[in-house]
Backbone and ligand atoms as CSV (ligand in chain L), in Angstrom:
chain,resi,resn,atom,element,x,y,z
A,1,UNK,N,N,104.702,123.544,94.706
A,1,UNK,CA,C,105.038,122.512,93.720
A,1,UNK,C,C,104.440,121.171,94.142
A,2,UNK,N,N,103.481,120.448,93.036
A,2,UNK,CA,C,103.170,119.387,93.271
A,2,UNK,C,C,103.837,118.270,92.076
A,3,UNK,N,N,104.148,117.223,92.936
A,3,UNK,CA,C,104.491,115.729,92.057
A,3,UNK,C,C,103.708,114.429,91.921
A,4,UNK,N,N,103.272,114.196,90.934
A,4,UNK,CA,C,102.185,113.404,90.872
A,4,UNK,C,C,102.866,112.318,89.429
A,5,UNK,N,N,101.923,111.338,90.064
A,5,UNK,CA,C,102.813,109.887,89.308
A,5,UNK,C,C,101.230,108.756,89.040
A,6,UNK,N,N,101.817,109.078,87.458
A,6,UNK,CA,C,100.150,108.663,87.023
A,6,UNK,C,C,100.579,106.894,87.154
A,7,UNK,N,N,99.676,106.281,87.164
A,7,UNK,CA,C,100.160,104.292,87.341
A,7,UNK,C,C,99.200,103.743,86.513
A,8,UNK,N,N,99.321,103.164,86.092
A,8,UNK,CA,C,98.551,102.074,85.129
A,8,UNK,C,C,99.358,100.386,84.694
A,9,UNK,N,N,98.618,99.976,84.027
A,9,UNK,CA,C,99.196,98.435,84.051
A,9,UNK,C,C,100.881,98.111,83.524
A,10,UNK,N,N,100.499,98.637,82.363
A,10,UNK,CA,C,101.957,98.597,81.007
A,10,UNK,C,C,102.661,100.089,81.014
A,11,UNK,N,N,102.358,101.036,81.353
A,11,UNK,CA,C,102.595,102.388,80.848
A,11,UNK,C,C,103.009,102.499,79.727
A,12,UNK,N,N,101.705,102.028,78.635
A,12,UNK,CA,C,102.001,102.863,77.148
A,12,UNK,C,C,100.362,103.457,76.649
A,13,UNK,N,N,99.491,103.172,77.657
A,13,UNK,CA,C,98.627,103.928,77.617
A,13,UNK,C,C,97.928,104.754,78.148
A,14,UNK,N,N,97.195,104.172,79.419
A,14,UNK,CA,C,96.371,105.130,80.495
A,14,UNK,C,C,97.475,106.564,80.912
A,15,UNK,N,N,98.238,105.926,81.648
A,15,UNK,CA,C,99.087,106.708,82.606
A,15,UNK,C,C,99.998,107.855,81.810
A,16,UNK,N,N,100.890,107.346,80.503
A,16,UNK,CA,C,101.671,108.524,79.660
A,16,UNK,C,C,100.092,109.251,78.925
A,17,UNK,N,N,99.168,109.011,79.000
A,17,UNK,CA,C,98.205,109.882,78.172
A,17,UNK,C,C,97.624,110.816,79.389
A,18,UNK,N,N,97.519,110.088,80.332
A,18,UNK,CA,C,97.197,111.293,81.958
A,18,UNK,C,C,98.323,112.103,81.565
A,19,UNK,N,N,99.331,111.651,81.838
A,19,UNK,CA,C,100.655,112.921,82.045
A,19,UNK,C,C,100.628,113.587,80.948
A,20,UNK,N,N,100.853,113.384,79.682
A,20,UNK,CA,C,100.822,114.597,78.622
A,20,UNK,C,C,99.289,115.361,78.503
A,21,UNK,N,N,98.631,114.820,78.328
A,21,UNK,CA,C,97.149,115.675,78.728
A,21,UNK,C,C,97.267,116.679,80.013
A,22,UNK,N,N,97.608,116.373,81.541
A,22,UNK,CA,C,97.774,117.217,82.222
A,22,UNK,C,C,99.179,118.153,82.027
A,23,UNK,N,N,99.929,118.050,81.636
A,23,UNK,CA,C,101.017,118.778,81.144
A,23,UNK,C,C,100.653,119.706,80.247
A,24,UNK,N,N,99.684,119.379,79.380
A,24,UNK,CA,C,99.241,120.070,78.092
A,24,UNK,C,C,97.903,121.458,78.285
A,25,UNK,N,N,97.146,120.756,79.676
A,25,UNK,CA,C,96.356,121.429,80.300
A,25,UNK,C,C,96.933,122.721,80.898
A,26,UNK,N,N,97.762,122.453,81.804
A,26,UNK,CA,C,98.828,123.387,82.633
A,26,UNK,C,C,99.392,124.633,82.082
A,27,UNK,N,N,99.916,123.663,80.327
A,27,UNK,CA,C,100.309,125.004,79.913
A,27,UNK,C,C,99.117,125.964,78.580
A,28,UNK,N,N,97.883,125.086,78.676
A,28,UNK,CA,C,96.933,125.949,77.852
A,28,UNK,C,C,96.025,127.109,79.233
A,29,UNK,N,N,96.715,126.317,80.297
A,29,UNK,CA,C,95.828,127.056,80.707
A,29,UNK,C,C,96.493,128.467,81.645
A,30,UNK,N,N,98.170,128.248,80.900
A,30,UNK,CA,C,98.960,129.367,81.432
A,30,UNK,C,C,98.876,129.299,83.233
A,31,UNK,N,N,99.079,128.305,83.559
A,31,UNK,CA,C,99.083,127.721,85.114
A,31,UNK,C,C,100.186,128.281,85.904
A,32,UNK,N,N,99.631,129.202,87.198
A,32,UNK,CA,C,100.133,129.459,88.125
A,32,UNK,C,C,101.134,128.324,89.010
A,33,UNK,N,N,100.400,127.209,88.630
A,33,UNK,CA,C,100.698,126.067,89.652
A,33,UNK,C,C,101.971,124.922,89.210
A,34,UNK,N,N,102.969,125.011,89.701
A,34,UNK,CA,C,103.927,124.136,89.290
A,34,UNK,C,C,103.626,122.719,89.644
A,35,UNK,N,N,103.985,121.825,88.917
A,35,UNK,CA,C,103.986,120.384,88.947
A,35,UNK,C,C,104.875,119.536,88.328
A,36,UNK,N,N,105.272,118.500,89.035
A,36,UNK,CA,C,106.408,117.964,88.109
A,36,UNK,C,C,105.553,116.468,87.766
A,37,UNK,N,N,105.476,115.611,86.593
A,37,UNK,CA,C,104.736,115.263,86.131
A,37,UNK,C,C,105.139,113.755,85.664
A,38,UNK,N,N,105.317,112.595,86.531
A,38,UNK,CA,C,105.324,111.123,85.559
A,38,UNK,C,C,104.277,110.195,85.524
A,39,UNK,N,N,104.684,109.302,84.951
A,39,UNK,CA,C,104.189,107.920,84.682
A,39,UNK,C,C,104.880,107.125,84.782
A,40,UNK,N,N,103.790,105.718,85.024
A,40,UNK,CA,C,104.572,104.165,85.578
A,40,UNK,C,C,104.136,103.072,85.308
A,41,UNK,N,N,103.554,102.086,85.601
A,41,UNK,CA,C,103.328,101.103,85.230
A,41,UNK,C,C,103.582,100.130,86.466
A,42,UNK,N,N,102.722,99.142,87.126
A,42,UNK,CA,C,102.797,98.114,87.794
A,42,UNK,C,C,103.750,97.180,87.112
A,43,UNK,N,N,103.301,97.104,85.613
A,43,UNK,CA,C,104.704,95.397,85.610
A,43,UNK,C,C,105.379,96.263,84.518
A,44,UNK,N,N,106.296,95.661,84.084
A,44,UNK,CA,C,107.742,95.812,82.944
A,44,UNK,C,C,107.171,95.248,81.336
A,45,UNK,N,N,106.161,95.248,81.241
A,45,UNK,CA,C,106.249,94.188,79.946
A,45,UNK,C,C,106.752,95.284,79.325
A,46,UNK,N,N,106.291,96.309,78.863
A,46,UNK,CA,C,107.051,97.787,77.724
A,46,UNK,C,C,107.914,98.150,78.137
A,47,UNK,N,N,108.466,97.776,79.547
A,47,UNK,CA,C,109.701,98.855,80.167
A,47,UNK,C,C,110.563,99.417,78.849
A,48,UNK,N,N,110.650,100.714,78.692
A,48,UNK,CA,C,112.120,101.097,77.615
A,48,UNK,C,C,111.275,101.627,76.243
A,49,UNK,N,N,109.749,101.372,75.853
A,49,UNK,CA,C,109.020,101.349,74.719
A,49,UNK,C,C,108.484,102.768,74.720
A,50,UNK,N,N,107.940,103.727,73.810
A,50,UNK,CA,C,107.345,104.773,73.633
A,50,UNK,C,C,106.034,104.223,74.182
A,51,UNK,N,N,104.895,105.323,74.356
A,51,UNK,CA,C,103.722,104.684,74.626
A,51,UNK,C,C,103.373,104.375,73.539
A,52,UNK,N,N,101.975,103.877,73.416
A,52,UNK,CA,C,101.222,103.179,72.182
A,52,UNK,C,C,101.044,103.918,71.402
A,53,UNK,N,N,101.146,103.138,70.027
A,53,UNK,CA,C,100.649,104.256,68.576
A,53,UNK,C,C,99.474,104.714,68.909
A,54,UNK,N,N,98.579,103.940,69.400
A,54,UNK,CA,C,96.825,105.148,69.321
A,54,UNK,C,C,97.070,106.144,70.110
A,55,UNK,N,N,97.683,105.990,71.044
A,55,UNK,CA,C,97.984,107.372,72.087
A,55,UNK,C,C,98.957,108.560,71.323
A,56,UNK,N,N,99.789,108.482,70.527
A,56,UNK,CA,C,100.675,108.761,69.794
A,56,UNK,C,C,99.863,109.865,69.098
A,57,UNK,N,N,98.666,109.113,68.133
A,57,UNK,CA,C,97.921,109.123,67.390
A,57,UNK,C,C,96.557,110.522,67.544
A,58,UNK,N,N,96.306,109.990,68.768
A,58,UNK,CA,C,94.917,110.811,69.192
A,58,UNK,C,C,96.110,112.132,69.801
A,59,UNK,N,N,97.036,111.930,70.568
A,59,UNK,CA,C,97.556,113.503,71.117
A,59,UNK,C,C,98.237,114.063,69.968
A,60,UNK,N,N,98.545,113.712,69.068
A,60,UNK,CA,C,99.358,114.363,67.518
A,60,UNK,C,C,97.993,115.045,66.815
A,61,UNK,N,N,96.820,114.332,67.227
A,61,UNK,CA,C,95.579,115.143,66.650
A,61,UNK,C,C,95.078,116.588,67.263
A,62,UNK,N,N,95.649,115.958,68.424
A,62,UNK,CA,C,95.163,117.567,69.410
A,62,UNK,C,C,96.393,118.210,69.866
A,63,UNK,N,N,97.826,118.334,68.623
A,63,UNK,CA,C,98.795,118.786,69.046
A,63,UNK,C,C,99.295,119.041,70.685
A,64,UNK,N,N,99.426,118.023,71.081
A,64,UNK,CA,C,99.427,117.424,72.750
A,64,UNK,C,C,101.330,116.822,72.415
A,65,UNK,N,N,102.142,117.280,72.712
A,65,UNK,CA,C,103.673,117.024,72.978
A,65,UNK,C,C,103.412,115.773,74.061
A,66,UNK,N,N,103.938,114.389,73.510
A,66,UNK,CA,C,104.773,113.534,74.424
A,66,UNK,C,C,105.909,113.148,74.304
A,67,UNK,N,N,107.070,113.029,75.872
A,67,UNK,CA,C,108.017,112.498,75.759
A,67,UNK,C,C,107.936,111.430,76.510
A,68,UNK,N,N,107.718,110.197,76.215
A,68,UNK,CA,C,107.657,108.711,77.290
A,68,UNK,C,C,108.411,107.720,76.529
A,69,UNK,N,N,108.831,107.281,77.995
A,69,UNK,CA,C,109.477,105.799,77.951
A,69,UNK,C,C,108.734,105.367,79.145
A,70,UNK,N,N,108.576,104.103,78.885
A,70,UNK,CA,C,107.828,103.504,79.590
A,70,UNK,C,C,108.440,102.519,80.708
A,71,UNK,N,N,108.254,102.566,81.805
A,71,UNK,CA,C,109.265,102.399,83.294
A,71,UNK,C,C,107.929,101.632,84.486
A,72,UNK,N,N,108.469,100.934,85.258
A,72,UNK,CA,C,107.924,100.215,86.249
A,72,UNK,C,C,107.965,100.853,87.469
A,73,UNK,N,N,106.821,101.093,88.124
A,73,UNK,CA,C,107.082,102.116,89.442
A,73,UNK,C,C,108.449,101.243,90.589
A,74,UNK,N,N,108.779,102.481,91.251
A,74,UNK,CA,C,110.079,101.693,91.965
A,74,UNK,C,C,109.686,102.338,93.132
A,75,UNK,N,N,110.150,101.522,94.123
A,75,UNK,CA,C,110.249,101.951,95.456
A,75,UNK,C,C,110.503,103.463,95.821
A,76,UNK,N,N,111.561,104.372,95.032
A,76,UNK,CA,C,111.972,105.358,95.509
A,76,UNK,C,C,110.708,106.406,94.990
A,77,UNK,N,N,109.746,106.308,94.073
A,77,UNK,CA,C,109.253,106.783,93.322
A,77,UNK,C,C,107.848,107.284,95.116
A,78,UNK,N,N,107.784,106.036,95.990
A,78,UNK,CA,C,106.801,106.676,97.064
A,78,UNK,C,C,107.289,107.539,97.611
A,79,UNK,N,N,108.364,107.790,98.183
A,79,UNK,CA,C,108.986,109.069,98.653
A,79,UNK,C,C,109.329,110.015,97.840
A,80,UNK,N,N,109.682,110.274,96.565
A,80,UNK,CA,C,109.806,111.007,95.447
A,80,UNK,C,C,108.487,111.926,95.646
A,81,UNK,N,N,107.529,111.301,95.149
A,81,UNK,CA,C,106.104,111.980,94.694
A,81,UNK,C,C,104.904,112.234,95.778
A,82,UNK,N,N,104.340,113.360,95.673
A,82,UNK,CA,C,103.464,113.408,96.588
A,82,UNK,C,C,101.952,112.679,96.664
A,83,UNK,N,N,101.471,112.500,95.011
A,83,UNK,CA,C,100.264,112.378,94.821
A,83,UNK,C,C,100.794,110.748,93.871
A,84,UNK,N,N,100.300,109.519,94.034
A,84,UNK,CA,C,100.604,108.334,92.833
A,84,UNK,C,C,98.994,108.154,92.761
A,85,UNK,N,N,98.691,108.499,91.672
A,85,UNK,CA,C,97.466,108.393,90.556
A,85,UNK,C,C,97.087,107.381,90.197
A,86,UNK,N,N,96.189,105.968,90.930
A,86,UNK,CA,C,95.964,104.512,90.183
A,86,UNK,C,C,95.346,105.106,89.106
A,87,UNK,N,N,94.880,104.463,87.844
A,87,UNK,CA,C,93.650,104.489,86.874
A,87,UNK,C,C,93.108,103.515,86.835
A,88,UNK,N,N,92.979,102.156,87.782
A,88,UNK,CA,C,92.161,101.376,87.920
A,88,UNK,C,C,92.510,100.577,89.300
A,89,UNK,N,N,91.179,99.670,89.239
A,89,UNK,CA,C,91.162,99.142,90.497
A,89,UNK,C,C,92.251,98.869,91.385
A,90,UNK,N,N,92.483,97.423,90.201
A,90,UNK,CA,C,93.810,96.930,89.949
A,90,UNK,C,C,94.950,97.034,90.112
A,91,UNK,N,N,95.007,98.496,89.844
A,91,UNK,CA,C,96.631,99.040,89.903
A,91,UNK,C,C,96.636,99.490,91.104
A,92,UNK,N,N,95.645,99.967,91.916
A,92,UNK,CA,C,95.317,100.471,93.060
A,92,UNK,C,C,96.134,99.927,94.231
A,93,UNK,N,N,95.320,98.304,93.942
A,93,UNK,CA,C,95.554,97.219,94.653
A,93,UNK,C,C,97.266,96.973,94.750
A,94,UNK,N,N,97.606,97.177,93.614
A,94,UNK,CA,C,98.638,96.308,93.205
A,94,UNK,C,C,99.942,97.554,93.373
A,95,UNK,N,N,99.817,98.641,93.336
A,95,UNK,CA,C,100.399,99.819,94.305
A,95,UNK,C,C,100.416,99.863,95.780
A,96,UNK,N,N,99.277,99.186,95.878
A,96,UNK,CA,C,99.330,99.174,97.901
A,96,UNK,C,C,100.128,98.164,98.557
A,97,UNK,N,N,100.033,97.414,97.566
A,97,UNK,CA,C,101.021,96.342,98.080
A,97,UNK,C,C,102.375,96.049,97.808
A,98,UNK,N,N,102.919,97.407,96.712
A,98,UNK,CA,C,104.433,97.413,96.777
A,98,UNK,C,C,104.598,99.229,97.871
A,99,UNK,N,N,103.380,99.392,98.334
A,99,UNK,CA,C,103.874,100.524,99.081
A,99,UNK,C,C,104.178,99.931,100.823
A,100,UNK,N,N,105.573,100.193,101.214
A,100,UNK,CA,C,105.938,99.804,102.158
A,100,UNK,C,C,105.500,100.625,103.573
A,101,UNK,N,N,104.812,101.155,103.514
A,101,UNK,CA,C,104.403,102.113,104.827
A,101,UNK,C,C,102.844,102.658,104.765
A,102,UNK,N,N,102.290,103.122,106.016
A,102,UNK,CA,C,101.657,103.860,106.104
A,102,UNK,C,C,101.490,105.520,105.468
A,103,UNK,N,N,102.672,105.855,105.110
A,103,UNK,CA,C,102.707,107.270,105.050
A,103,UNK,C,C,102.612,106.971,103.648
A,104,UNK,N,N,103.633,106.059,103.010
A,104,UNK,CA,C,103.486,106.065,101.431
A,104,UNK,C,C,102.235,105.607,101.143
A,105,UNK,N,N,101.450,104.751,102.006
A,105,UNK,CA,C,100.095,103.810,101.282
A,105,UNK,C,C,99.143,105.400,101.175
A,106,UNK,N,N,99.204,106.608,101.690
A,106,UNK,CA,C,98.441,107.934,101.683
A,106,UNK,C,C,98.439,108.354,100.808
A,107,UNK,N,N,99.224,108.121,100.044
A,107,UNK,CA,C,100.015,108.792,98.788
A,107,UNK,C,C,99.298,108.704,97.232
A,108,UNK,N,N,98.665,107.473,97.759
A,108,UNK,CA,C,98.185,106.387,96.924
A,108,UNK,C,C,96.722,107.070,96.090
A,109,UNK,N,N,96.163,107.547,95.853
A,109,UNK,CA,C,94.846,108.215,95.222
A,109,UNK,C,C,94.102,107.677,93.549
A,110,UNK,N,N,92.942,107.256,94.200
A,110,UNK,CA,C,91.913,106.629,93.122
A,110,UNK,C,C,91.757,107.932,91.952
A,111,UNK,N,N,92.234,107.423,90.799
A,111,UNK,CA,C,92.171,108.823,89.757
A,111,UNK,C,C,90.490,109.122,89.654
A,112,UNK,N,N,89.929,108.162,89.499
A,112,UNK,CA,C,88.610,108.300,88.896
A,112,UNK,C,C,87.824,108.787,89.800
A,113,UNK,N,N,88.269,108.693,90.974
A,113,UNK,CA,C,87.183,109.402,92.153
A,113,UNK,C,C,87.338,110.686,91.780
A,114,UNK,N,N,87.897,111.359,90.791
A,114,UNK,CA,C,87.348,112.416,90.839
A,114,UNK,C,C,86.997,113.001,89.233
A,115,UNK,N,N,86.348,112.108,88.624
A,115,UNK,CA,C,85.175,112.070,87.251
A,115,UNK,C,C,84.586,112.572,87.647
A,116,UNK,N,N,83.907,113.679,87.718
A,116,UNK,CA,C,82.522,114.235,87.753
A,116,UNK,C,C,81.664,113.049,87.233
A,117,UNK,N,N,82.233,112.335,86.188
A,117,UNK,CA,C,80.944,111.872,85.466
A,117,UNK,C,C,80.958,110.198,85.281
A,118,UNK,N,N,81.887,109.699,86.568
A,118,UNK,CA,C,82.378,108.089,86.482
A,118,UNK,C,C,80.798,107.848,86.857
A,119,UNK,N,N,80.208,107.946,87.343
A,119,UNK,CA,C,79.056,107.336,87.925
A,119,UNK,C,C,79.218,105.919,88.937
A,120,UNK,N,N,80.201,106.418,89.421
A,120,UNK,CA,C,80.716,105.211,90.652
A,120,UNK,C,C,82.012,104.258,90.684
A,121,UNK,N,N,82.182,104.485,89.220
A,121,UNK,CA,C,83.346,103.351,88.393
A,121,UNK,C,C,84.528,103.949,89.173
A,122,UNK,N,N,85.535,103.578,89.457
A,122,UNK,CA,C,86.969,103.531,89.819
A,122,UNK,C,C,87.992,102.990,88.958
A,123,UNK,N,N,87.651,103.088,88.119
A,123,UNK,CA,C,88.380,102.940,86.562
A,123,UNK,C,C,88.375,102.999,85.535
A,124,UNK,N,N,89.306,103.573,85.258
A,124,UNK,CA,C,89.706,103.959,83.475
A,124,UNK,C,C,89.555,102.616,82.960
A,125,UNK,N,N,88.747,102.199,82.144
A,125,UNK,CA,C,89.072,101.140,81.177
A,125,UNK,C,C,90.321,100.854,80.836
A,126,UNK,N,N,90.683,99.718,80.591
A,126,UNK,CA,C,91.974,99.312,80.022
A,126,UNK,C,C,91.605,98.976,78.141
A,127,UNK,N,N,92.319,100.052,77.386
A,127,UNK,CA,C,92.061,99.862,76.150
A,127,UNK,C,C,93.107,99.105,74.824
A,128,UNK,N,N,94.064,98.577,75.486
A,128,UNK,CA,C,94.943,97.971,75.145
A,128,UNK,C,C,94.466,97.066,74.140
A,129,UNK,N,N,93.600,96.479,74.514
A,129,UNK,CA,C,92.806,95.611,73.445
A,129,UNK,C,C,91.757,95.199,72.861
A,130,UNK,N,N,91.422,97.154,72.706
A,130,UNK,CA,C,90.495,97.557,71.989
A,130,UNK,C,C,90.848,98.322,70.715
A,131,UNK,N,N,90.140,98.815,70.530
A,131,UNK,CA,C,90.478,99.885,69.397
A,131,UNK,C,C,90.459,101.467,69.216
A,132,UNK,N,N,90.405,102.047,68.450
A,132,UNK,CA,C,90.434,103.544,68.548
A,132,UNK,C,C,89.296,103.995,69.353
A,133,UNK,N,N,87.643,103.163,69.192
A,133,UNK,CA,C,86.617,103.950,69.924
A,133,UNK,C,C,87.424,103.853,71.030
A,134,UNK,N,N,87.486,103.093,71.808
A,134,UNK,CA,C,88.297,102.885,73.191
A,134,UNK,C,C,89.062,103.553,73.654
A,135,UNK,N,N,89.869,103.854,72.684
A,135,UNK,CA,C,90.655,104.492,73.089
A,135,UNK,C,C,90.349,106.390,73.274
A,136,UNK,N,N,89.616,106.670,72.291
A,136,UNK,CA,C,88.440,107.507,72.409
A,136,UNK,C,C,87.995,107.694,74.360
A,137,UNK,N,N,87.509,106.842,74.103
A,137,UNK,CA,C,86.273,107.316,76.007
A,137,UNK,C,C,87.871,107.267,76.566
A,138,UNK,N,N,88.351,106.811,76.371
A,138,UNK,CA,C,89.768,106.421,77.437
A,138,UNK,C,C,89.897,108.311,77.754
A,139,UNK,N,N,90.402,108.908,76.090
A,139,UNK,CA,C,90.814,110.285,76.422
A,139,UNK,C,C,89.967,110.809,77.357
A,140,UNK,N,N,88.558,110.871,76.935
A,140,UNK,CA,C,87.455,111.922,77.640
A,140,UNK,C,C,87.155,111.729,78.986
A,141,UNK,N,N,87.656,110.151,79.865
A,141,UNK,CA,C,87.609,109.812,81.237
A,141,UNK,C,C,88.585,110.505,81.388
A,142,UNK,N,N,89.698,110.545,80.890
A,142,UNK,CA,C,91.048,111.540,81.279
A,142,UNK,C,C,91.260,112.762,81.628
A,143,UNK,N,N,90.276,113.132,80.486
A,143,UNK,CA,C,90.459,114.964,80.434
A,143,UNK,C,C,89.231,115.543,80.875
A,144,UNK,N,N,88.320,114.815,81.634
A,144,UNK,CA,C,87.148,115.072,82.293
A,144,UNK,C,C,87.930,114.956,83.623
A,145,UNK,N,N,88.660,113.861,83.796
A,145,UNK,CA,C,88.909,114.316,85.359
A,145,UNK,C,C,90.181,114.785,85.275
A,146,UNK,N,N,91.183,115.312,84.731
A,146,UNK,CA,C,92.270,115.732,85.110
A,146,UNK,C,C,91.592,117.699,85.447
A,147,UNK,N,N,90.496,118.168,84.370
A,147,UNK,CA,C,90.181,119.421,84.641
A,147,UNK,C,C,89.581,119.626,85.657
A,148,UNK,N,N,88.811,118.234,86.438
A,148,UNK,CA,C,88.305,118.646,87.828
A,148,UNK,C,C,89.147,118.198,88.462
A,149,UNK,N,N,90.567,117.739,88.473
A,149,UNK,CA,C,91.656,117.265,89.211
A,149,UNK,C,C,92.320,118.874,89.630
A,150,UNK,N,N,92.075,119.455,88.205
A,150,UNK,CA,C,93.209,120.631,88.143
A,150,UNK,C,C,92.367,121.867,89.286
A,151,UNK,N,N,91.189,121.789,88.979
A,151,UNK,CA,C,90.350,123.022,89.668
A,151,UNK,C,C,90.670,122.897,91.117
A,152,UNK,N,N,90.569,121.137,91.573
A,152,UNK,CA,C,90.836,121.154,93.263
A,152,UNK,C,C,91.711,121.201,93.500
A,153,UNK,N,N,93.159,121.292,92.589
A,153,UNK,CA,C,94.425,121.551,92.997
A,153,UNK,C,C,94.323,123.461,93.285
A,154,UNK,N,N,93.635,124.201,91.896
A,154,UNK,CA,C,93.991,125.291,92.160
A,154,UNK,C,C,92.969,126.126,93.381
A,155,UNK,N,N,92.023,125.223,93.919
A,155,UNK,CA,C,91.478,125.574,94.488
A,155,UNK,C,C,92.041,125.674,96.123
A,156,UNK,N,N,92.777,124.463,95.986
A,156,UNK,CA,C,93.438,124.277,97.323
A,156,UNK,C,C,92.993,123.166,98.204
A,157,UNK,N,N,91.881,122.491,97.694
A,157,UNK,CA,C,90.671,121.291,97.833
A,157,UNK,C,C,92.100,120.089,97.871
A,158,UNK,N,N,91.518,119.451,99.422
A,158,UNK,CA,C,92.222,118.213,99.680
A,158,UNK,C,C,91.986,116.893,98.059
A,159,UNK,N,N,93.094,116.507,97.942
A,159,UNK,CA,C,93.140,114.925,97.029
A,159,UNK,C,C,93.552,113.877,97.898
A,160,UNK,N,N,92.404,112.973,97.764
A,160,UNK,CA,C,93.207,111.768,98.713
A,160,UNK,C,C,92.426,110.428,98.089
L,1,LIG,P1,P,98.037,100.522,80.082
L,1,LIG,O1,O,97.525,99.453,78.987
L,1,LIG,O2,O,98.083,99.799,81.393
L,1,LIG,O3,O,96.990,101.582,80.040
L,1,LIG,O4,O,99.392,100.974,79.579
L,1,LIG,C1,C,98.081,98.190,78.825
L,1,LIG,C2,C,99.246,98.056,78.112
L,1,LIG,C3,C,99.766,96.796,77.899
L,1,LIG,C4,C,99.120,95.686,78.401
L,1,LIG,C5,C,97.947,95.826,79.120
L,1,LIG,C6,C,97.431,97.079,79.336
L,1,LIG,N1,N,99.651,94.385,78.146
L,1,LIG,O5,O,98.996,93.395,78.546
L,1,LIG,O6,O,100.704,94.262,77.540
């Protein structure tokens, strides 16, 4: 069993669209592999809010089930989870510095390092205040690396 905790800025976009996409993956793909599956957010501005209508929007198109409320990562959440998922630099940063230890700062893993196809980038765009194209590449950075996320999980391939 793995626990993994997607992070992004607000959690009503990047991070609840990682988690229902990999949730959605897991079970199309009739997965051997158990995982227990959240999202978070560096600050509170949505704390308590569904994620965003475009996210709403694009996974209701690809019959993709979400249940989110949107929550601020907490302290207990580094010892909770094994794997915390930045989707950008930013959040990276800004995770390392509410992680109180060495053992939790390990914990910590660049999502995009593992795009096959980032071409160096270490982040998901932030599409908050963009529009549907945006929100568009947003999915396909997602579900490009959550399927090479998923292969090195079932492979047994270190994440760090
Ligand atoms: P997220 O997007 O971090 O992917 O959820 C954002 C959501 C809200 C804001 C910024 C980014 N905001 O400034 O309110």
């Amino acid at each position: 069993m793995y626990k993994v905790l997607f992070v992004c800025l607000g959690n009503i976009c990047r991070s609840p669209l990682a988690a229902a996409v990999f949730a959605n993956k897991l079970k199309e793909k009739n997965s051997d592999l158990v995982f227990e599956i959240d999202s978070a957010g560096t600050h509170n501005y949505h704390a308590g809010k569904p994620a965003d209508e475009r996210v709403l929007l694009m996974l209701n198109d690809r019959n993709i089930e979400i249940n989110h409320l949107a929550r601020r990562i907490e302290l207990k959440d580094f010892d909770y989870f094994d794997y915390i998922f930045a989707m950008d630099e930013n959040n990276y940063e800004a995770i390392h510095k509410l992680a109180p230890n060495k053992n939790y700062k390990a914990k910590i893993v660049q999502f995009r390092k593992y795009d096959p196809y980032s071409q160096g980038s270490l982040t998901v765009p932030d599409p908050y205040y963009g529009d549907m194209k945006d929100f568009q590449v947003v999915y396909n950075i997602i579900d490009d690396t959550l399927e090479n996320l998923y292969d090195r999980f079932s492979q047994g391939l270190e994440v760090n």
